[in-house]
C-alpha positions in Angstrom: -14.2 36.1 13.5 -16.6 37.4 16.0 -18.2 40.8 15.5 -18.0 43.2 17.6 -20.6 45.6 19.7 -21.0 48.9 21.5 -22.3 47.8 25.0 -21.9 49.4 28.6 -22.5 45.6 29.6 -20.2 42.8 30.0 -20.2 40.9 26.6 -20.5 37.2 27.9 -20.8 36.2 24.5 -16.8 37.2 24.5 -16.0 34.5 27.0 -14.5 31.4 25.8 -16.0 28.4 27.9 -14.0 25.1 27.4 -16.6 22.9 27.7 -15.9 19.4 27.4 -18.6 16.4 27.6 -17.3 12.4 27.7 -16.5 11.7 24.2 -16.3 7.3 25.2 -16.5 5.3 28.2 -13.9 6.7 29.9 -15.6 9.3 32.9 -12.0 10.8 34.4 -11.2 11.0 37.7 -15.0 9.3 38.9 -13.2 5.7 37.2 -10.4 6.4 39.3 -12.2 6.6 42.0 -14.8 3.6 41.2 -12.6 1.5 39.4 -13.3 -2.0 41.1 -16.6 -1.1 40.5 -16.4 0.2 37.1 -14.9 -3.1 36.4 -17.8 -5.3 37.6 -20.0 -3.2 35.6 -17.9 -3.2 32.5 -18.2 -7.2 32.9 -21.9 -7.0 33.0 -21.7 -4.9 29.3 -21.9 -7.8 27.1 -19.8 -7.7 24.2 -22.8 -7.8 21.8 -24.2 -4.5 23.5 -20.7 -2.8 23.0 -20.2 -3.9 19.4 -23.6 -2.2 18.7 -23.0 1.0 20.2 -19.4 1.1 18.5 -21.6 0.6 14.8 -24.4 2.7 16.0 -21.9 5.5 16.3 -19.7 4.8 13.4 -23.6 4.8 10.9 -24.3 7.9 13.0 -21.0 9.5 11.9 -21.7 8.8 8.0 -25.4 10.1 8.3 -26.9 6.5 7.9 -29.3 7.6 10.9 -31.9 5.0 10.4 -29.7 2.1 10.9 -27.8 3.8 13.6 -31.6 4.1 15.3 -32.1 0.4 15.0 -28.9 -0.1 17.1 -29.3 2.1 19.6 -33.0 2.0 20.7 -32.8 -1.3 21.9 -30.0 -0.4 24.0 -31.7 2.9 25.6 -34.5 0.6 26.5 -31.8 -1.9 28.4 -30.5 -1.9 31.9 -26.6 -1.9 30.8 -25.1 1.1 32.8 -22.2 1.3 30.8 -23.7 1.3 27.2 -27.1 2.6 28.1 -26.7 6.4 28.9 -24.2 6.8 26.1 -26.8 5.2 23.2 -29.3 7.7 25.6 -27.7 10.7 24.6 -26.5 10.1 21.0 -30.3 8.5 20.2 -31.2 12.3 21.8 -28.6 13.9 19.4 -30.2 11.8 16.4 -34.0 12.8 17.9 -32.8 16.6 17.0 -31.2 16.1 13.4 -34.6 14.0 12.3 -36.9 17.0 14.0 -37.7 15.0 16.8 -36.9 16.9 19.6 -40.4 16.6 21.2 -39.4 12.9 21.7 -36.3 13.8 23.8 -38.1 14.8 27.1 -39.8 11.3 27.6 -36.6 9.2 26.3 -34.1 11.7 28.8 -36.5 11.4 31.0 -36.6 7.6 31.3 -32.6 7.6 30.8 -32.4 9.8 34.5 -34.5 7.1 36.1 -33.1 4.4 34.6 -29.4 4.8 34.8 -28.8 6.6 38.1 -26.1 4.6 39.2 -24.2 4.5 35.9 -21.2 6.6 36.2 -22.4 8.1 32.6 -25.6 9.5 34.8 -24.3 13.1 34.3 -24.5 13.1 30.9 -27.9 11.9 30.5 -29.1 14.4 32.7 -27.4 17.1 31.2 -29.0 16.2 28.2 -31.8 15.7 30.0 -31.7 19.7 31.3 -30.9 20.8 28.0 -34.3 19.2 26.7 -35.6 20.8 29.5 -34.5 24.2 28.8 -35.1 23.7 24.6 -38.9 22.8 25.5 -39.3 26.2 28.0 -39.3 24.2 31.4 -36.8 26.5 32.8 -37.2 25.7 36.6 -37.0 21.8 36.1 -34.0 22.6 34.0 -32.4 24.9 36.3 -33.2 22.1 38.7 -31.5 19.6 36.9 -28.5 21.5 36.5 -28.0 22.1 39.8 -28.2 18.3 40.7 -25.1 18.2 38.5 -23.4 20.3 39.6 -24.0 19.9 43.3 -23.4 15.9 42.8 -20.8 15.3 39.5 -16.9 15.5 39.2 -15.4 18.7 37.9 -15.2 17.5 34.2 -18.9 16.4 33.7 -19.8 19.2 35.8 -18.8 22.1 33.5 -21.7 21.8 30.7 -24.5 21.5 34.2 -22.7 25.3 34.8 -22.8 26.8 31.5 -26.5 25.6 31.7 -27.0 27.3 34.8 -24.5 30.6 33.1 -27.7 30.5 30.3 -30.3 30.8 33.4 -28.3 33.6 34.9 -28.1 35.4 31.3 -31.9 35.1 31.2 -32.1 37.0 34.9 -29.6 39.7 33.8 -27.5 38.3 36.1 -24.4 38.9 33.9 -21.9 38.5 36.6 -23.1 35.7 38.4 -23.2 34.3 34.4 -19.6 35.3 33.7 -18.6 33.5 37.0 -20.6 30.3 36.2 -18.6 30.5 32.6 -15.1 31.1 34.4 -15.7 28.0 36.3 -17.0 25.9 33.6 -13.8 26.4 31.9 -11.7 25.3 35.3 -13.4 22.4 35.4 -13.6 21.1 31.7 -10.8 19.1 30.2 -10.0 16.7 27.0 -10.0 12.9 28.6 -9.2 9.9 27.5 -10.5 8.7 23.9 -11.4 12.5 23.3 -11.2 13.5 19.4 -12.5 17.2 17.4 -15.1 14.9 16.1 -16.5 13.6 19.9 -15.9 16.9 21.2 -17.8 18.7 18.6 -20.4 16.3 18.4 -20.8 16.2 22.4 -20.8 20.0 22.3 -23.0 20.7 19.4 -20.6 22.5 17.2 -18.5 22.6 14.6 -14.9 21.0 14.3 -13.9 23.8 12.5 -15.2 26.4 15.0 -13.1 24.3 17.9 -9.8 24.4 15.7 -10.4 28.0 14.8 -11.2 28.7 18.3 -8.1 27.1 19.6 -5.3 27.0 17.0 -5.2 23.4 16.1 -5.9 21.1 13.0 -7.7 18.0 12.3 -4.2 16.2 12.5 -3.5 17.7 16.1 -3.0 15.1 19.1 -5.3 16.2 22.2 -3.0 16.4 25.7 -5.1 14.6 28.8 -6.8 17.5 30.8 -5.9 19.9 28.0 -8.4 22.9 28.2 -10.3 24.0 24.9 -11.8 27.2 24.0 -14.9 27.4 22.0 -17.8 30.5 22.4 -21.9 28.7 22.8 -23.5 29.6 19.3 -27.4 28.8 18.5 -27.4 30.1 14.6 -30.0 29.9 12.3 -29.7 30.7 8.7 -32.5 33.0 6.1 -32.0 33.0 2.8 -33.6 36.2 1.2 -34.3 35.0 -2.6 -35.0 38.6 -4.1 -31.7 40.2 -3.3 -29.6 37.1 -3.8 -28.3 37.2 -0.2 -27.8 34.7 3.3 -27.9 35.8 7.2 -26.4 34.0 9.8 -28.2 34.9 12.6 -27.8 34.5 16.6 -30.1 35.2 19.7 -29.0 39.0 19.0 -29.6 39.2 15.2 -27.7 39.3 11.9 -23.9 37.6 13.2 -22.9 37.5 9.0 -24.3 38.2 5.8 -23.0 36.5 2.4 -23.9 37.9 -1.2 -25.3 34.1 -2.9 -25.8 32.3 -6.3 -29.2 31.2 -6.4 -31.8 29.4 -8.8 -31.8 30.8 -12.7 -35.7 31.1 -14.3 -37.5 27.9 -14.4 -35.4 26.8 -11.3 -36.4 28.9 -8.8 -34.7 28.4 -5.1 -37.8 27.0 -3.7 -39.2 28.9 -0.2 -39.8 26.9 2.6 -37.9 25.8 6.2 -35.4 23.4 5.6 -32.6 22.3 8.1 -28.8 21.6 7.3 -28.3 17.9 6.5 -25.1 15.7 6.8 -22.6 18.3 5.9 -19.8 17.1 3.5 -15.8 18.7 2.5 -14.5 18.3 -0.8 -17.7 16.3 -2.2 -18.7 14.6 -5.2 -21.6 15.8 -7.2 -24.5 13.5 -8.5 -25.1 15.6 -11.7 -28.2 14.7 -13.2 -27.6 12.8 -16.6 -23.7 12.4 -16.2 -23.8 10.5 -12.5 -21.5 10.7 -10.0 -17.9 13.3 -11.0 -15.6 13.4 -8.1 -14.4 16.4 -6.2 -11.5 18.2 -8.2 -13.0 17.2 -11.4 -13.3 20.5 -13.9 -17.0 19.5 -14.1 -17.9 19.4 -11.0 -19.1 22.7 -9.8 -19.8 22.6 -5.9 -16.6 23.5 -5.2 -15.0 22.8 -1.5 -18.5 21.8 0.3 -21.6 21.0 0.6 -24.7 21.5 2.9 -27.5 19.4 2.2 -31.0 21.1 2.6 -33.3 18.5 4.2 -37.2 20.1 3.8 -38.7 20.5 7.1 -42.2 20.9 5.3 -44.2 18.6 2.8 -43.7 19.4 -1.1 -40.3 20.9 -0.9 -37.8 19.3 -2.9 -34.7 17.3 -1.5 -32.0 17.9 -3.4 -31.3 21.3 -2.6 -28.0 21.9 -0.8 -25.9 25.3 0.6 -22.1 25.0 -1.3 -19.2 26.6 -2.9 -18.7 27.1 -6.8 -15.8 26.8 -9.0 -17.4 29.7 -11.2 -17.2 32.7 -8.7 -18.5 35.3 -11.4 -22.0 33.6 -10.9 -22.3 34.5 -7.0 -24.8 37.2 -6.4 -26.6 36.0 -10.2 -29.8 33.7 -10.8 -27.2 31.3 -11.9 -28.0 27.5 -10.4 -30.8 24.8 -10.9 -31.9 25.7 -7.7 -29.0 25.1 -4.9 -27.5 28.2 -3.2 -23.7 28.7 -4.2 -21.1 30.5 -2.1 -17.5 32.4 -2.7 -15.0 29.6 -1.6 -13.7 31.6 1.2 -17.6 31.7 2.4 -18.7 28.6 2.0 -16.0 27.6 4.1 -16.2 29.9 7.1 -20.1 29.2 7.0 -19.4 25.2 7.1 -16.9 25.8 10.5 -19.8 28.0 11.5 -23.0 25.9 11.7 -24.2 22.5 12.8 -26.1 19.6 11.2 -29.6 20.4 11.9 -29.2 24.3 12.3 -32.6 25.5 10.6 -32.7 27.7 7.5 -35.6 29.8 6.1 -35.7 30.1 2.8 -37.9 33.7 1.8 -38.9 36.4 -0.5 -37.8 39.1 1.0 -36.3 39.9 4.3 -35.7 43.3 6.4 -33.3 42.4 8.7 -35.7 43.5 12.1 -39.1 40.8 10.9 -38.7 37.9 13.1 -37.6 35.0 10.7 -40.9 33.2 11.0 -43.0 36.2 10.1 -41.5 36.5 7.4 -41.4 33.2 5.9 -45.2 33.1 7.1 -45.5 36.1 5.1 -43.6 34.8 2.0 -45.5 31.1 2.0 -48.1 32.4 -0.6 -45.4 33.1 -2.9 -43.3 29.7 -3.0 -43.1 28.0 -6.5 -44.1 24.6 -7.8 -41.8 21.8 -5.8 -39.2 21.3 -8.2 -38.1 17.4 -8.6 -35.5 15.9 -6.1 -34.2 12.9 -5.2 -34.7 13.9 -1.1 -31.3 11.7 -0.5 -29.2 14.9 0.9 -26.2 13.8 -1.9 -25.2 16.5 -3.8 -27.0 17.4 -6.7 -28.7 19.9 -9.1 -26.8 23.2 -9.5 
């Protein structure tokens, strides 16, 4: 699945780091350790507290993430050490998909001071890093990794080294790098309560990249301590409107490039930065006039799945989405009502591929070598009226 390149250096990109975050309340070996502890402090969590963070996360897995906000911001701003850090890190995770990630450094911030004696502490500071890292602090990051790694047990301690494998990569320290990355993988493993969906989520990736990655299916039973395999990927995605075509790009350019459906005359694909939405397999479609035909229904034309395109600018419509088609002929045509329409076997590679709230450039014209923004800077005097939307993220115009 990964491509391959002509380098005298060693391709770190190549190494398969099993990193695995806390998926629920359960740290490893540290409750084995603190146990009598971890049972005083479980008594303090009140049920009311733990009942909101279960529905916080259950709203947050179905994309209702305004209600899942209400539940969990009164919770980040508590004391409770057990259901504190974790309603920390997913209100962080929720800060990113809105475009709020300039929030996270105060509220990670405030999660390290607060919950230093939670035995979830490692978590919030790894997110805490990450933020760190994300917003170009790269000594206090490196800083904050090292904390982790100097003072958690070895299964919270592996995402604090491939943080620190990323600050060796930016020194050209590519050994030092591969070693952080060996190590990482030593010291990650599934634990208890541990699903794809936690694990992808904790990880920020794709449940179909992990199964891929590791030869397993949504049905597969994860083994305590069982290693997984998955390779760090930060894509974004351009959509070049004149030649009918998408790139999926990395930190070292173009990692895949799909031939597209896109919007017929009068329903131009409108240009503009958007970012993947709540992504969806097998979906209904909302079809303007008719209402709501469910997948496998002849009429329904998205085909396997659907990627909402939420705007990330004012004016641009909101029911646009990335999807498959039951009509393949049409792909590389101005065929649609707007949305961008995949082969089958593309759509689904590109779903396992990318993340909710990977960003995606919509332009005129792209070379290949123009950084991305350039050239949607470049292409903004060209977009279109706004067409009409219902800005909802359900599947819609074709």
């Amino acid at each position: 699945m990964l491509r391959k390149k002509k380098s005298k250096e060693v391709s770190l990109t190549k190494i398969l780091v099993g990193v695995v975050l806390l998926g629920g309340a359960v740290v490893g070996a540290s409750y084995l350790k603190d146990y009598v502890n971890l049972g005083a402090l479980s008594l303090k969590s009140s049920g009311a507290g733990l009942e909101s963070l279960a529905k916080a996360q259950e709203l947050y897995n179905q994309g209702n993430l305004a209600e899942a906000r209400k539940e969990l911001e009164p919770l980040a701003e508590g004391r409770d050490l057990i259901t504190g850090p974790q309603a920390t890190v997913l209100l962080a995770k929720l800060n990113g998909i809105e475009g709020k990630s300039g929030d996270n450094l105060a509220l990670l911030e405030a999660g390290v001071k607060r919950f230093g004696a939670s035995p979830d502490y490692a978590r919030v500071a790894v997110a805490y890093g990450r933020a760190l890292e994300e917003g170009g602090k790269l000594v206090e990051a490196g800083g904050v990794f090292e904390e982790v790694r100097n003072s958690a047990p070895g299964e919270l301690r592996a995402p604090a080294l491939t943080g620190l494998g990323r600050k060796a990569e930016r020194e050209k320290d590519l050994f030092g790098a591969r070693d952080l990355y060996r190590k990482a993988v030593e010291d990650a493993a599934v634990q208890r309560g541990d699903s794809i969906t936690s694990i992808g989520n904790s990880l920020n990736t794709t449940q179909g990249l992990l199964m891929r990655a590791n030869g397993i299916t949504e049905e597969t039973v994860l083994n305590l301590n069982q290693q997984l395999k998955y390779t760090p990927k930060d894509f974004r995605i351009i959509i070049e409107r004149s030649k009918c075509r998408v790139f999926l790009l990395d930190k070292e350019g173009i990692f895949k490039q799909y031939k597209v459906g896109l919007g017929k005359p009068g329903h131009e694909t409108t240009l503009g930065t958007y970012k993947i939405g709540n992504k969806e397999k097998n979906p209904a479609w909302n079809k303007p006039g008719e209402g709501l035909i469910p997948f496998g229904d002849p009429r329904n034309e998205l085909g396997t799945r659907w990627m909402p395109l939420v705007p990330d600018q004012q004016g641009l419509p909101g029911d646009l989405g990335i999807h498959g088609t039951i009509r393949p002929e049409t792909v590389g045509l101005y065929s649609s009502n707007g949305c961008v329409r995949l082969l089958p076997a593309d759509i689904e590679g590109l779903y396992d591929l990318v993340v909710r709230a990977t960003p995606v450039e919509i332009v005129e014209s792209y070379s290949g070598n123009e950084p991305a923004a350039a050239v949607a800077a470049a292409s903004a005097g060209e977009t279109p009226a706004p067409q009409q939307g219902n800005a909802g993220g359900t599947p819609a115009p074709q």
